[in-house]
N, C-alpha and C positions, 0 to 999 in steps of 0.2 A: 504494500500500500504506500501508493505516494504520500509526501506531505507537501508537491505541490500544490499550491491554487487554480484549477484547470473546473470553472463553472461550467454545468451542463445544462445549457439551456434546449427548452422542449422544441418542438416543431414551431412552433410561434416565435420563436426567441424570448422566451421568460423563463423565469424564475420564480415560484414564488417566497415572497416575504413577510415573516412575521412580527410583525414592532410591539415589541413587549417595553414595559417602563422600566428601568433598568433600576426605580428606588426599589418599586415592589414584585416585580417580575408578572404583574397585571396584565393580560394581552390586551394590548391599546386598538391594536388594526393587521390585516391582512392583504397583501396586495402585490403587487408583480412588477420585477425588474427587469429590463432588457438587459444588454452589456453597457448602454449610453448611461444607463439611471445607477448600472452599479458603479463604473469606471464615478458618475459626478460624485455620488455620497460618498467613495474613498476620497475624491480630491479634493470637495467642499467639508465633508464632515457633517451635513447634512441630506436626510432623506430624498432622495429622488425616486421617483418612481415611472413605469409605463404606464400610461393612461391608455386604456384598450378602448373608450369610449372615444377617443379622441384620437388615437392614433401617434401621439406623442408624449415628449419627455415633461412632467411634471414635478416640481418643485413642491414637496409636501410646505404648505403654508405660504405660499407663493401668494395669493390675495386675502388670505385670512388674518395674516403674522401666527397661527400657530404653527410652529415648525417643529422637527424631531432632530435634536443634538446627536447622533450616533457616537456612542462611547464604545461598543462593541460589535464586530458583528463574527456570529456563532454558521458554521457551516456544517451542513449535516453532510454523513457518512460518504453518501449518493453526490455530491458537491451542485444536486439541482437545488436547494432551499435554503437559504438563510433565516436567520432569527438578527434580526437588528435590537439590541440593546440600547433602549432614547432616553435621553432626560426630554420630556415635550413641555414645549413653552405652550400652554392652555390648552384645551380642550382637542379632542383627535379626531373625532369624527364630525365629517359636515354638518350633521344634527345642532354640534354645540355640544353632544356628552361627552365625558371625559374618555374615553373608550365605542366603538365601534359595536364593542358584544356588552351591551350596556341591556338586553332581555336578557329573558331566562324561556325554556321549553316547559310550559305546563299541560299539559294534554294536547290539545290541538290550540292550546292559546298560546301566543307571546307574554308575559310581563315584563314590566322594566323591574329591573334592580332594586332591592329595596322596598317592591308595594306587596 
């Protein structure tokens, strides 16, 4: 087994990514890198991502200002997924909640967190 970095990205060219908070290791969001989105968050230090709605490179907090400081980033076994480790300046998901997976699954209902 190498201990090169050699990412394998799918037929699409992604990745997917997991942005956990790195105070509490809470998963904040899920979402998908190309090589452009992972090449900018190595050089910037913050989260980029591929916008598959869009067809391009997105700047997590790019018109928000919440953005994702990347302190770490974890590579699993396969080198197709990362786990980004973020300090996040406010809120993560477009909603405004502090997290993405801000339900829970109760039967066939959603709840938020907390009710």
């Amino acid at each position: 087994m190498s201990d090169k970095f050699e990412p394998k990205f799918d037929a699409a060219g992604l990745l997917t990514a997991v942005v956990v908070d790195v105070s509490d290791n809470s998963v904040r969001m899920v979402a998908f890198m190309d090589r452009e989105a992972l090449e900018r968050t190595r050089e910037t230090g913050l989260a980029h991502f591929h916008s598959r709605s869009r067809g391009a490179l997105w700047l997590k907090g790019e018109t928000s200002g919440n953005t994702l400081a990347v302190e770490e980033i974890l590579v699993d076994c396969d080198q197709d997924a990362v786990v980004l480790r973020c300090t996040p300046r406010g809120p993560t998901c477009h909603t405004g909640a502090e997290s993405c997976f801000y339900r829970r699954l109760e039967g066939d209902r959603l709840v938020a967190q907390g009710d």
